[in-house]
Backbone as JSON, one array per atom type, in Angstrom:
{
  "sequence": "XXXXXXXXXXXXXXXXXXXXXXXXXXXXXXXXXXXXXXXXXXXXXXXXXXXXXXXXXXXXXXXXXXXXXXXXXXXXXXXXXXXXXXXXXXXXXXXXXXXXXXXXXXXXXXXXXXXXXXXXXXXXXXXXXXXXXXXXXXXXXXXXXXXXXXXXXXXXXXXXXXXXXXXXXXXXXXXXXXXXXXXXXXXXXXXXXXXXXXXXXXXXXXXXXXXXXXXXXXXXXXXXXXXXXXXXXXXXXXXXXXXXXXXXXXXXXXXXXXXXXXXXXXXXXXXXXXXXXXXXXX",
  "N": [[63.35, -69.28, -0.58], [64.83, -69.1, -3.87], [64.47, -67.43, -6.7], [65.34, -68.95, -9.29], [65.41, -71.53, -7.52], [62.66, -71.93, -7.27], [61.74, -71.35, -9.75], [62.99, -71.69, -12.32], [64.41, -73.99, -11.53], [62.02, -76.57, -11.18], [60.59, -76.2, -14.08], [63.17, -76.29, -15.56], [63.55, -79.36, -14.92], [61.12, -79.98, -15.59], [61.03, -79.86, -18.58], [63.11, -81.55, -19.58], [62.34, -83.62, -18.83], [59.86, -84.07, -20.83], [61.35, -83.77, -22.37], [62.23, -86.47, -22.44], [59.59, -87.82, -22.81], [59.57, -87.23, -25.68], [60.9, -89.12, -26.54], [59.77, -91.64, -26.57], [58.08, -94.19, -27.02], [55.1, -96.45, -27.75], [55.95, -98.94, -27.88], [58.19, -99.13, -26.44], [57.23, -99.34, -23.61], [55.72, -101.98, -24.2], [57.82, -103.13, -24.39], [58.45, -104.24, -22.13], [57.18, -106.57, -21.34], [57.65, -108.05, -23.48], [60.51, -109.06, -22.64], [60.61, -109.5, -20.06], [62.44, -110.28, -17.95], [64.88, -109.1, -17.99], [63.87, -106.72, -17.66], [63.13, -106.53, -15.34], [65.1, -107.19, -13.65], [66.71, -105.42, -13.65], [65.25, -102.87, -12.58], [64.29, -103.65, -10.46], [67.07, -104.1, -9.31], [67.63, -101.29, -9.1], [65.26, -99.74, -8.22], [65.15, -101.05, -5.84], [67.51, -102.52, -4.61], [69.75, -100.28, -4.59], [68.78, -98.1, -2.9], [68.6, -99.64, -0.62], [71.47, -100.25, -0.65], [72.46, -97.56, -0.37], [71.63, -97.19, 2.22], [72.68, -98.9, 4.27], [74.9, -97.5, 3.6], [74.53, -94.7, 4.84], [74.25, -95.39, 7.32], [76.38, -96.34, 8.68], [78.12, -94.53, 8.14], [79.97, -92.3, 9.16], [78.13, -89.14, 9.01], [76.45, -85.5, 8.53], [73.22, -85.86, 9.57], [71.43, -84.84, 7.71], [72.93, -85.0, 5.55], [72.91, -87.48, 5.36], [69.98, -87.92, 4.75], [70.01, -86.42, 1.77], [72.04, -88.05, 0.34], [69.99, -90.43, 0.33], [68.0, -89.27, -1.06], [68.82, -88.95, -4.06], [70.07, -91.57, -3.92], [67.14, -92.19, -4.59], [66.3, -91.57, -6.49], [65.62, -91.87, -10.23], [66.81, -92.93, -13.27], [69.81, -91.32, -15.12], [69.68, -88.24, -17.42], [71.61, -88.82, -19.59], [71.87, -91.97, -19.33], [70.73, -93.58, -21.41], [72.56, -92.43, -23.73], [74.98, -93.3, -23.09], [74.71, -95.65, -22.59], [74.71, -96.88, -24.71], [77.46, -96.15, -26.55], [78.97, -97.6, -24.65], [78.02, -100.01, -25.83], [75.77, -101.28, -24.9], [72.44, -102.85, -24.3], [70.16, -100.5, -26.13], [67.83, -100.01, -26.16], [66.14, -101.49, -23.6], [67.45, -100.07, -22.44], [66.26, -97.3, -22.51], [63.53, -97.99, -22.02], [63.74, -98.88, -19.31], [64.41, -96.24, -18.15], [61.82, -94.76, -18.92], [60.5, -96.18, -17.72], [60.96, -96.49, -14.98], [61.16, -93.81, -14.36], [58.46, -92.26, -14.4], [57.15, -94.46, -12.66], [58.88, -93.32, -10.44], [57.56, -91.15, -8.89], [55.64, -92.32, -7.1], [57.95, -94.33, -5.49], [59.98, -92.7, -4.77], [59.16, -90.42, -2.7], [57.74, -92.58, -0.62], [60.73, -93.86, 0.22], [62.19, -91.27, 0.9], [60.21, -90.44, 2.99], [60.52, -92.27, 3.89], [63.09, -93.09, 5.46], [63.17, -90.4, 6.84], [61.64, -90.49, 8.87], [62.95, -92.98, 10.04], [65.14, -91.85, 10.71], [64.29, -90.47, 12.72], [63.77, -87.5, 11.81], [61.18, -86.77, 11.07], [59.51, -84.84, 10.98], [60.91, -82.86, 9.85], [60.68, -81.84, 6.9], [59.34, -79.5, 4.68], [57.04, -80.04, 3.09], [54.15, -82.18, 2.36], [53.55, -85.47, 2.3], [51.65, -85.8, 0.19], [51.35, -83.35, -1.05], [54.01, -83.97, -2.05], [54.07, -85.61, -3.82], [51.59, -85.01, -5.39], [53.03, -82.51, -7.16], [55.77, -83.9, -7.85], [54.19, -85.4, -9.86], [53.17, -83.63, -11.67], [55.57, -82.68, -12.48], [56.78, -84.51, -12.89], [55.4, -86.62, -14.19], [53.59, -85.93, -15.99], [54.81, -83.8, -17.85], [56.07, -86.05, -19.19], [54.22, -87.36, -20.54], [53.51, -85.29, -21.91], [55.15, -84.92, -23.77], [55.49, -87.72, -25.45], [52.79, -87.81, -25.98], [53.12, -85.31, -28.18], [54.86, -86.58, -30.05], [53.3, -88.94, -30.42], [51.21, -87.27, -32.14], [52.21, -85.19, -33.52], [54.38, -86.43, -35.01], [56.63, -86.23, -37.15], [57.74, -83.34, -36.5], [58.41, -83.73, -33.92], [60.37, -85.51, -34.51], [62.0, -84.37, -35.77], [62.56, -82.64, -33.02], [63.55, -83.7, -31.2], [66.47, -84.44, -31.12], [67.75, -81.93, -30.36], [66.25, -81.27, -28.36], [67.3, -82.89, -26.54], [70.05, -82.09, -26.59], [69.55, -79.65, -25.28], [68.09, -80.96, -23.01], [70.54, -81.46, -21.4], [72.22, -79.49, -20.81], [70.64, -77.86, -19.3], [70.47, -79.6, -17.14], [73.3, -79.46, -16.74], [73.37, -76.86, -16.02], [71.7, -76.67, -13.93], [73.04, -77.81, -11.79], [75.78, -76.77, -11.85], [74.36, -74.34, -10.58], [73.36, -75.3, -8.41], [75.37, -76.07, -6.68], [76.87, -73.51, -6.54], [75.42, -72.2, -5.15], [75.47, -73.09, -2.68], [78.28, -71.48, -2.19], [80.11, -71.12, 0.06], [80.28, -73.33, 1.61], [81.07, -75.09, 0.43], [83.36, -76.81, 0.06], [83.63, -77.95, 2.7], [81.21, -79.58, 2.5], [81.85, -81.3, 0.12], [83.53, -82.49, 1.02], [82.67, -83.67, 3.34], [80.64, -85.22, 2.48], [81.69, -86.09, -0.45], [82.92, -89.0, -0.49], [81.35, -90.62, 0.26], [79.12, -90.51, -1.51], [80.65, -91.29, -3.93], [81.41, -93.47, -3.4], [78.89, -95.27, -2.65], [78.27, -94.74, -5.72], [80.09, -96.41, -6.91], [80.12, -98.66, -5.76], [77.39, -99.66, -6.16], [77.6, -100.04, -8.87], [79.12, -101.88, -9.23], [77.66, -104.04, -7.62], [75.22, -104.06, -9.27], [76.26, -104.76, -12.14], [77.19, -107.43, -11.63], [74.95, -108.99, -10.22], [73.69, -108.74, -12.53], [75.11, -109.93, -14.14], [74.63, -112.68, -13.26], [71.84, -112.68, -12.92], [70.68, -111.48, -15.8], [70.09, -111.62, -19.5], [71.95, -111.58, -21.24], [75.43, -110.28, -22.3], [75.13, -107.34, -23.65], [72.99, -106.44, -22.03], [73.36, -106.6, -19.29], [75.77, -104.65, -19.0], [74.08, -102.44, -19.79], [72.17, -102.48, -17.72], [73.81, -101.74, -15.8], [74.88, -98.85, -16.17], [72.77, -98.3, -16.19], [71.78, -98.27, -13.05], [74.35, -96.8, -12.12], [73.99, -93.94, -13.38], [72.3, -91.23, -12.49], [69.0, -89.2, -11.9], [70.14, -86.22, -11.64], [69.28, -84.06, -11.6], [66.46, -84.12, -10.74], [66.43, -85.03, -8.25], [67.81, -82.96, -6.78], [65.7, -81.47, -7.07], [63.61, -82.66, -5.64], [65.18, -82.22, -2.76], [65.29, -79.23, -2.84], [62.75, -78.7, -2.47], [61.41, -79.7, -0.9], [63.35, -79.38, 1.66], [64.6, -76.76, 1.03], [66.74, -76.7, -0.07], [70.43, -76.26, 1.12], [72.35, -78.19, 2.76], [70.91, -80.76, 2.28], [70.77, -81.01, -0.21], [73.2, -81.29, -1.59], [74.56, -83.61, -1.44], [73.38, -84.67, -3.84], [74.63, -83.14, -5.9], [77.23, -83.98, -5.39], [77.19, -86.63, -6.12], [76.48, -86.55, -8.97], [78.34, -85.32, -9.81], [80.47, -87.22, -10.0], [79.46, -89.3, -10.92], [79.69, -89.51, -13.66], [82.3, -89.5, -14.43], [82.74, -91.82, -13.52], [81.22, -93.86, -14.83], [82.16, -93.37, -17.66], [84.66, -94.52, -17.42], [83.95, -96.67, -16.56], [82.51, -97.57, -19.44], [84.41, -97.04, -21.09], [86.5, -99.52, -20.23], [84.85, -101.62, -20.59], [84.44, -101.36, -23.41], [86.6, -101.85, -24.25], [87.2, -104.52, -23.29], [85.6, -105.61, -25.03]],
  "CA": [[63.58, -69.9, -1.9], [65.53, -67.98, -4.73], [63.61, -67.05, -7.95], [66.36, -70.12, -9.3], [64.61, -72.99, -7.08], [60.76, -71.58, -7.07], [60.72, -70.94, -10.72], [63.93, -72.26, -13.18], [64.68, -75.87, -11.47], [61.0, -76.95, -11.93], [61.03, -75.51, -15.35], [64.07, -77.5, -16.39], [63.12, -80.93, -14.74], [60.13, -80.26, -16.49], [61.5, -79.74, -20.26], [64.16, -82.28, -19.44], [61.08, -85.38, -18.77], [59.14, -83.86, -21.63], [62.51, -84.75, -23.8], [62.3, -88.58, -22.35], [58.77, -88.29, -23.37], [59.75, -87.26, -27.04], [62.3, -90.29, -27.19], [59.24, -93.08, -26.27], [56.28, -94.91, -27.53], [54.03, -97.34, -26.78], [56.93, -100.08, -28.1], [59.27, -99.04, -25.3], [56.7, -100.2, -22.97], [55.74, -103.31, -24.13], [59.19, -104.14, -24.4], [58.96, -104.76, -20.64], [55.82, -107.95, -21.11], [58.45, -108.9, -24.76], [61.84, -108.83, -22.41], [60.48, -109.45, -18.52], [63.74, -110.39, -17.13], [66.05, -107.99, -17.66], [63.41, -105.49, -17.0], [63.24, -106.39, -13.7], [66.92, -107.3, -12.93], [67.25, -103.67, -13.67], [64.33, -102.29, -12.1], [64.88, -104.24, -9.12], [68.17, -103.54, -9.1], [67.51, -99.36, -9.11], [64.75, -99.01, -6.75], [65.59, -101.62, -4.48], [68.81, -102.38, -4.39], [70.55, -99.19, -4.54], [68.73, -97.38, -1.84], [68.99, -100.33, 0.16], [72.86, -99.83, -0.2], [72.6, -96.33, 0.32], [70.7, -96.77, 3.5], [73.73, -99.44, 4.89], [76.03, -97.02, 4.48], [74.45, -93.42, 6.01], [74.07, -95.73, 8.86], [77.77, -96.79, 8.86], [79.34, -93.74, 7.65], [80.1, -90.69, 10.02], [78.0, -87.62, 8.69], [75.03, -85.77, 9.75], [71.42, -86.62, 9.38], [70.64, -84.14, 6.88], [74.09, -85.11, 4.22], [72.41, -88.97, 4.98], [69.1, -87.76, 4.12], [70.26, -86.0, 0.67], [72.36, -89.23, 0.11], [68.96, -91.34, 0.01], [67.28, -88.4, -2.07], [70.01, -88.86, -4.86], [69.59, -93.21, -4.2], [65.86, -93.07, -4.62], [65.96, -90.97, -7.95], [65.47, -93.08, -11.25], [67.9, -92.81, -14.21], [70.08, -90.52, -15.67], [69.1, -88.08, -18.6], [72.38, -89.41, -20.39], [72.15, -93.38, -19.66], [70.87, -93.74, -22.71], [73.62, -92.3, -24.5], [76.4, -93.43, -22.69], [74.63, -97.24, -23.22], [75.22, -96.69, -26.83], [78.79, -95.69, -26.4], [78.96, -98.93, -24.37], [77.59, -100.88, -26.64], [74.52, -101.97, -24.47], [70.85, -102.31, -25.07], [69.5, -99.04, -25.23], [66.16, -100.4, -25.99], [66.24, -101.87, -22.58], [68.0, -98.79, -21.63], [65.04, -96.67, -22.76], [62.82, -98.94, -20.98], [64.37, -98.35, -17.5], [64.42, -94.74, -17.71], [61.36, -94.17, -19.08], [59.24, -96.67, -16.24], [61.12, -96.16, -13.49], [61.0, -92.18, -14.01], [57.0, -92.49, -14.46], [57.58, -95.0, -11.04], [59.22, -92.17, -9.27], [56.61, -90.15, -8.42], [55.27, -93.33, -5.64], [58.83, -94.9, -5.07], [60.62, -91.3, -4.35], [58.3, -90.25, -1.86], [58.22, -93.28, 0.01], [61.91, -93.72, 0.37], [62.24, -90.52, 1.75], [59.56, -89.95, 4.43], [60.5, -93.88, 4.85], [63.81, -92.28, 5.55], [63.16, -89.39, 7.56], [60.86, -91.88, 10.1], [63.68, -93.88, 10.66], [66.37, -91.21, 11.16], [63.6, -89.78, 13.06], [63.37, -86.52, 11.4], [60.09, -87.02, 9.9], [58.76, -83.08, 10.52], [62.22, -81.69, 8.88], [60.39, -81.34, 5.66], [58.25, -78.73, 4.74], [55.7, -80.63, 2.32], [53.4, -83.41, 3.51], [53.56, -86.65, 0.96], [50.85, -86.0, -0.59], [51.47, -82.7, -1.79], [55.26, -84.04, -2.56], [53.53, -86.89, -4.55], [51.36, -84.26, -6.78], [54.14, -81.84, -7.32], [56.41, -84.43, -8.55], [53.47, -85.74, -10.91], [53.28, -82.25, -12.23], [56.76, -81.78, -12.82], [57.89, -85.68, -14.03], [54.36, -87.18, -14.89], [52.84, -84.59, -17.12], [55.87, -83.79, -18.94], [56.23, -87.21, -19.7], [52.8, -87.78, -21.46], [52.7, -84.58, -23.26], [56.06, -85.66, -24.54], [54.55, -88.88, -25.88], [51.69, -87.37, -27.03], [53.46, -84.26, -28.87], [55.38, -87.63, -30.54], [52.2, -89.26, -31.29], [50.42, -86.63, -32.74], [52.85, -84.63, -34.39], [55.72, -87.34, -34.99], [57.82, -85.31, -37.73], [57.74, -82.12, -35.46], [59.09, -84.69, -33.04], [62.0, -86.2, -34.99], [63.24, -83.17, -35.37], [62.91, -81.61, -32.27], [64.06, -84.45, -29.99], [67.88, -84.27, -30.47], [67.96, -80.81, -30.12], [65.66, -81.05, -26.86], [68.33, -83.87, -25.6], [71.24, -81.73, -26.19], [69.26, -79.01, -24.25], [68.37, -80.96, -21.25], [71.63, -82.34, -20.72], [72.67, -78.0, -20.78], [69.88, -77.39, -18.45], [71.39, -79.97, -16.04], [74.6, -78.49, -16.12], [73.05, -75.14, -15.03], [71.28, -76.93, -12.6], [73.84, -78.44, -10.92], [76.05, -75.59, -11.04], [73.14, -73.18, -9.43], [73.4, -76.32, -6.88], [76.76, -76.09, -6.0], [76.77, -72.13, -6.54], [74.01, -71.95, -4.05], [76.06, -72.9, -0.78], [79.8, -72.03, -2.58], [80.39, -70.68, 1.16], [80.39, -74.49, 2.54], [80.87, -76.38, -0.75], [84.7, -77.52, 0.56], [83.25, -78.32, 3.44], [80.26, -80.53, 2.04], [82.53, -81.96, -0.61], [84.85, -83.44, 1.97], [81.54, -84.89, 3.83], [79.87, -86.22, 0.87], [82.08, -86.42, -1.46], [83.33, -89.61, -0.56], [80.24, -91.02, 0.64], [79.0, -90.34, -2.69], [81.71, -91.77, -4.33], [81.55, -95.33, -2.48], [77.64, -95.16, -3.39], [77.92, -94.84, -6.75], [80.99, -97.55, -7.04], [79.69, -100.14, -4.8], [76.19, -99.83, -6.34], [77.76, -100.38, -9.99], [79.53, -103.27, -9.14], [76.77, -104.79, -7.58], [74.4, -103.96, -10.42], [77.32, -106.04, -12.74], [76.98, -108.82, -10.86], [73.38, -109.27, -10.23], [73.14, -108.84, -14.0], [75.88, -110.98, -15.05], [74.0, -113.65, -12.94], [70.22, -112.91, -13.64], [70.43, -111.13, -16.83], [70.35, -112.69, -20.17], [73.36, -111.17, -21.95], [76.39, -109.05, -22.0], [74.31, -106.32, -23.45], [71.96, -106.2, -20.95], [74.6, -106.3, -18.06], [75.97, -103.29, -19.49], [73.01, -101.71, -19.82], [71.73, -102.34, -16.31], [75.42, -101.02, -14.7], [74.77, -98.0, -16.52], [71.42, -97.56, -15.3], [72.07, -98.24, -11.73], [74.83, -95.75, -11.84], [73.47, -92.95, -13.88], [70.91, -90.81, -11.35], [68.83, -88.14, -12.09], [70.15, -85.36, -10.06], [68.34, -82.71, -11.87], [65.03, -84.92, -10.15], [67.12, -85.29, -6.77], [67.92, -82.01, -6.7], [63.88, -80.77, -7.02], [63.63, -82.75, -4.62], [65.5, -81.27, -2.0], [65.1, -77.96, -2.09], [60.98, -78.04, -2.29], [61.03, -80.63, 0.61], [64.32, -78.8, 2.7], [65.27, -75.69, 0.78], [68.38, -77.04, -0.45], [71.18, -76.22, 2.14], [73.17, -79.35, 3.17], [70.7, -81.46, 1.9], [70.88, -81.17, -1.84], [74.87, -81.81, -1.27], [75.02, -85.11, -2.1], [72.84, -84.68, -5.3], [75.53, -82.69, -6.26], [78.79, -84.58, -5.66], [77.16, -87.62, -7.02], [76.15, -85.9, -10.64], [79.83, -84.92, -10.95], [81.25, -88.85, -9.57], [78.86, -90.72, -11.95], [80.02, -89.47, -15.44], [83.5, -90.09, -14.58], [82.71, -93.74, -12.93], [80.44, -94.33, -16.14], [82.74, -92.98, -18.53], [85.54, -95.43, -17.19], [82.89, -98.18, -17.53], [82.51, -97.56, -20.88], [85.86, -97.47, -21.58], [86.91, -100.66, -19.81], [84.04, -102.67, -21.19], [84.32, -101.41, -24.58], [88.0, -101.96, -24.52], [87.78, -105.48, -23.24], [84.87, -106.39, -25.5]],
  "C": [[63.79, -68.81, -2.95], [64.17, -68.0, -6.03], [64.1, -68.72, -8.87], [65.55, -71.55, -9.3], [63.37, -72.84, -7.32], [61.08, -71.78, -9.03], [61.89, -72.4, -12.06], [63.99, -74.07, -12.54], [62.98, -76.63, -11.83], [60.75, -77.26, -13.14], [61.76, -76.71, -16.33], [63.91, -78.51, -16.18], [62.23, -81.16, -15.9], [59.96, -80.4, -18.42], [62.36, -81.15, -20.35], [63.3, -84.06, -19.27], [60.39, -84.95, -19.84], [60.15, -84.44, -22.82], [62.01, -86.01, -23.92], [61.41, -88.64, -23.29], [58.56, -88.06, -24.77], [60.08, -88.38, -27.56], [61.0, -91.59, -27.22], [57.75, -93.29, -27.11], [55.78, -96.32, -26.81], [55.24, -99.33, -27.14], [57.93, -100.23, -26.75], [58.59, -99.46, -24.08], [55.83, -101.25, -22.69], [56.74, -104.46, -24.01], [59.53, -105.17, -23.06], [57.89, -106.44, -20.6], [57.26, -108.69, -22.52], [59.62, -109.64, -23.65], [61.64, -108.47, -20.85], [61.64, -109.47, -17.56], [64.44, -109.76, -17.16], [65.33, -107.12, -17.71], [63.66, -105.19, -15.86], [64.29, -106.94, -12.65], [66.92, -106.01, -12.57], [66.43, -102.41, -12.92], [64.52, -102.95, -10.7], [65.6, -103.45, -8.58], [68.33, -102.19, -8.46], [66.97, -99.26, -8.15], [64.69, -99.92, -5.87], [66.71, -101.18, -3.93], [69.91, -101.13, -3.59], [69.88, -98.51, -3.18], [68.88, -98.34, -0.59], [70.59, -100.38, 0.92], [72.99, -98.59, 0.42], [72.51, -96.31, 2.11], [71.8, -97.36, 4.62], [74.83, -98.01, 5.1], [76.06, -95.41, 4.87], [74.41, -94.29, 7.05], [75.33, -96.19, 9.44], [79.01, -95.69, 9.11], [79.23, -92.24, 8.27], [79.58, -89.2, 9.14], [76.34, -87.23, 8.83], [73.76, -85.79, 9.28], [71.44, -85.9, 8.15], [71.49, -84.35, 5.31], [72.84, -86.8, 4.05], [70.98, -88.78, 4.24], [69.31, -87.29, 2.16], [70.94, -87.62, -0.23], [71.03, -90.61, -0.42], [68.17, -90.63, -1.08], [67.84, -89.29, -4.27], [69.36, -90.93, -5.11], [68.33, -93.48, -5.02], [65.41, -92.2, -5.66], [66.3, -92.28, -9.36], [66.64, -92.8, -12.27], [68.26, -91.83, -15.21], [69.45, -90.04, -16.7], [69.89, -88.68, -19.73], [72.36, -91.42, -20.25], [71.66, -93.86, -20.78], [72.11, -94.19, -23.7], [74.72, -92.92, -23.83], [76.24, -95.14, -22.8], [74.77, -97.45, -24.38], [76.3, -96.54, -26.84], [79.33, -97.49, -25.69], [79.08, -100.39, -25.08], [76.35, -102.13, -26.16], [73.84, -102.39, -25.19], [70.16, -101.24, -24.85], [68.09, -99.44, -25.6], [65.4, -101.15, -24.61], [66.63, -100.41, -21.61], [66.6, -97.43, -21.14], [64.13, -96.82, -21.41], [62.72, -98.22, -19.62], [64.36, -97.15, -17.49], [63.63, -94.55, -17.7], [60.47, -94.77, -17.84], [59.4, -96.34, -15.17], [61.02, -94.3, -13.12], [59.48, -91.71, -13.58], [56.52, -92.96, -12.54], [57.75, -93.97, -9.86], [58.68, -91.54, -8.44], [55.88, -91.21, -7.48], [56.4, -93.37, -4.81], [60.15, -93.5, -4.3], [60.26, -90.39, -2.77], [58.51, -91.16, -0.43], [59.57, -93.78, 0.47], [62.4, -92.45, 1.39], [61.61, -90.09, 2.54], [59.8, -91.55, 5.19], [62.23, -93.38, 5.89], [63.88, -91.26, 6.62], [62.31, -90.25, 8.98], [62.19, -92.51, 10.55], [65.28, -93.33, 11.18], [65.8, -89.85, 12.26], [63.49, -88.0, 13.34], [62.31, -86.64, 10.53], [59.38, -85.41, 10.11], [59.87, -82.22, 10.0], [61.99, -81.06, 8.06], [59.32, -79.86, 5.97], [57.2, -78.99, 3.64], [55.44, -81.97, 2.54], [54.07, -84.33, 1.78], [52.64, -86.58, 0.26], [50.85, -84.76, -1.81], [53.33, -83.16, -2.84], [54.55, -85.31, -4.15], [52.46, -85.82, -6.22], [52.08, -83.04, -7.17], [54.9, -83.2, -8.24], [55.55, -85.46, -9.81], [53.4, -84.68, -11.7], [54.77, -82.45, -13.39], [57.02, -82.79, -13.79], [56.63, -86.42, -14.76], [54.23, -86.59, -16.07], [53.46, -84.43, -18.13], [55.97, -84.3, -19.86], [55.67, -87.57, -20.77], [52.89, -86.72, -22.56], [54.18, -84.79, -24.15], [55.56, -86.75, -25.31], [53.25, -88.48, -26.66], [52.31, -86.59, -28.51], [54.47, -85.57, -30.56], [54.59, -88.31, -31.3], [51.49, -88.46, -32.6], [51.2, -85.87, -33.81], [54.47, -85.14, -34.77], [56.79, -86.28, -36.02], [58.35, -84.19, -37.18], [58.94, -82.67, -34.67], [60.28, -84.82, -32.88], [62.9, -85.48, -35.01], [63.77, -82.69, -34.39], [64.09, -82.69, -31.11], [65.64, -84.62, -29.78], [68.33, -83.01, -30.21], [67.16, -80.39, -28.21], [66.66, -82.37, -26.58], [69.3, -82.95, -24.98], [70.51, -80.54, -24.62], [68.82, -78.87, -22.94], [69.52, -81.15, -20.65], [72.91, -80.4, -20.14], [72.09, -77.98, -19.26], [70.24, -78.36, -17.21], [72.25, -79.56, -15.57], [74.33, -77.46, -15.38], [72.56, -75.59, -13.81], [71.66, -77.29, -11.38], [75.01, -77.79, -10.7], [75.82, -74.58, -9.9], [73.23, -74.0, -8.12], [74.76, -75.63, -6.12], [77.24, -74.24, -5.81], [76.38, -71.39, -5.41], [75.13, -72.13, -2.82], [78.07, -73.22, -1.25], [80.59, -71.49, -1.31], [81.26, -72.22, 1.83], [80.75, -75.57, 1.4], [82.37, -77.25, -0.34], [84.13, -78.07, 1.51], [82.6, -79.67, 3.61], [80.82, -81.31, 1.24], [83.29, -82.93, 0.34], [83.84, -84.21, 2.74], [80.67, -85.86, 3.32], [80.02, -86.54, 0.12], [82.76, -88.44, -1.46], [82.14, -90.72, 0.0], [79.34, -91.62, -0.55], [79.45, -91.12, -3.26], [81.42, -93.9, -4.34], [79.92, -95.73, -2.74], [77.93, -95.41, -4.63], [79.4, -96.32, -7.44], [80.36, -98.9, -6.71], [78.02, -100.17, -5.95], [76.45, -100.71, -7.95], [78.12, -101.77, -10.45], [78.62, -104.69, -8.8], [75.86, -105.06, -8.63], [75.04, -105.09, -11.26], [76.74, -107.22, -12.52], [75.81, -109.84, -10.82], [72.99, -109.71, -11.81], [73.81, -109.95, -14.6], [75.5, -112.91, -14.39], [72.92, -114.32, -13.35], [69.96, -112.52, -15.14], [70.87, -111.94, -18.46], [71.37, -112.56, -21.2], [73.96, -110.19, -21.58], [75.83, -107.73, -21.95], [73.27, -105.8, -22.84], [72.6, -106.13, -19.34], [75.21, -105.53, -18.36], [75.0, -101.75, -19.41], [72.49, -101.3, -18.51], [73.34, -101.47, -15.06], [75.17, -100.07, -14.72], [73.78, -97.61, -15.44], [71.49, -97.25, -14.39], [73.38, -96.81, -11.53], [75.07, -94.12, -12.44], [71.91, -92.46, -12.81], [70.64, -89.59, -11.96], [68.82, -87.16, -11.4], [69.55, -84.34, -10.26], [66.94, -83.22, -10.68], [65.58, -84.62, -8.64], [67.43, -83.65, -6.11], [66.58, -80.89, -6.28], [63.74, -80.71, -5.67], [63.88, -82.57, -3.09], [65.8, -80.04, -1.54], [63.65, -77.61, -2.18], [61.22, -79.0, -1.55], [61.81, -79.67, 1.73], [64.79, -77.62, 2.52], [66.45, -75.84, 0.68], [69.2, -77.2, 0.99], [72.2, -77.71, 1.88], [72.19, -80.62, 2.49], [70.6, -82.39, 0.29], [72.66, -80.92, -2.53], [75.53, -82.69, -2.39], [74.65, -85.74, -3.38], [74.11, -84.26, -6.15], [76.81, -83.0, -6.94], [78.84, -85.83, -6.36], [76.9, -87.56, -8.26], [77.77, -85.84, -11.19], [80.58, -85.96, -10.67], [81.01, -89.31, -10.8], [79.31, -90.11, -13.13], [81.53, -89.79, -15.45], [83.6, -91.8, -14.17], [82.11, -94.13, -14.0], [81.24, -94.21, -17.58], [84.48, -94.23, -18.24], [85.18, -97.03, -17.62], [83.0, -98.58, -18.77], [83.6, -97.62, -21.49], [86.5, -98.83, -21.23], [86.1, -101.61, -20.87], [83.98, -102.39, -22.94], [86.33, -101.81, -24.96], [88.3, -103.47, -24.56], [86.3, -106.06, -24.43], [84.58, -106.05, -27.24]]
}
């Protein structure tokens, strides 16, 4: 492990959930007891759903254990650092939007875990990793818990501090992604044609299929346009900075932190089309 993965990706996850926890208060999660139903369209939706799709189609789709594993990594991460913003651009609910990022990121640290050693059991590579679940479970409380709170707190306690700092700590996680997901793709630029052509389309059909479904579901169960907007987003905004952690302190990157990769640079153009369509026809 480079200086990079051991010290900087941590680091930035960790500044990058300390933002969220600038952006929230104790309103953003009551909203979910005010506004039950399209919480849990959307919450559903995310950590069911989606890895559920995922999981159909590594088992369908010709490539090898370790791209399918990264593929579920990537599924069973919670929501972008931008769905927010790009539900505003939309013309969602980002108070809903909020919501979903900030529970299901909190969430993560059970639902992340499980997914992938559920995962590795059933593609029976379950000793591939090199950290048990329990240490993966307080590690990723560290990194996305902690953050979170003293975000929230630093909000509570010193709210003007706050106001200020929090669009300036947005712009700078959404930097510190970029680097991160460069350093990704940087990291194995030996095989990255290679991996692109195995995952990239894999990827691709993931983050499409998942969006559409999301739509759907919402424009069924959910109780308005702006909340079927909102939830599309969500579902296809992932945090690959998170997904990314993830596979190189479980696998040491390699082939497995791939598909984190190709899906970070899919979803802003599939989201950014979204947003354009739906703000065009509405």
């Amino acid at each position: 492990m480079s200086i990079v993965t051991d010290v900087f990706l941590p680091l930035a996850l960790a500044f990058i959930m300390f933002a969220l926890g600038l952006g929230l208060s104790g309103s953003d999660f009551l909203r979910v007891i005010k506004q039950p139903r399209d919480f849990f369209v959307g919450a559903l939706s995310q950590i069911i759903l989606l890895p559920v799709i995922a999981f159909l189609l590594v088992k369908i789709w010709p490539i090898s254990p370790e791209l399918a594993i990264g593929v579920m990594i990537i599924a069973a991460a919670p929501g972008g650092v931008t769905s927010n913003i790009l539900t505003a651009f939309a013309k969602g609910d980002v108070a809903l939007s909020i919501s979903l990022t900030a529970i299901i990121s909190l969430l993560s640290v059970l639902t992340i875990p499980f997914i992938v050693f559920a995962t590795l059991d059933l593609f029976g590579l379950a000793n591939s990793g090199n950290v048990s679940l329990i240490k993966m479970v307080l590690n990723m409380f560290l990194i996305v818990t902690v953050p979170v709170i003293l975000g929230m707190l630093f909000r509570r306690f010193a709210s003007k501090a706050a106001l200020i700092f929090e669009p300036v700590a947005k712009k700078v996680s959404i930097i510190l992604f970029i680097l991160v997901l460069l350093g990704a793709i940087l990291a194995e630029r030996e095989n990255i044609v290679s991996y692109f052509v195995q995952a990239g389309l894999i990827t691709l059909a993931l983050n499409v299929v998942m969006m559409i479904v999301a739509y759907y579901v919402a424009k069924l169960l959910a109780s308005g346009t702006e909340q079927r907007k909102c939830i599309t987003i969500e579902c296809g905004l992932q945090n690959g900075t998170l997904a990314i952690f993830v596979a190189t302190s479980m696998f040491d990157g390699g082939m497995y932190v791939i598909p984190a990769a190709t899906y970070s640079l899919i979803m802003f153009v599939t989201s950014l089309i979204f947003v354009y369509l739906v703000r065009k026809t509405t």
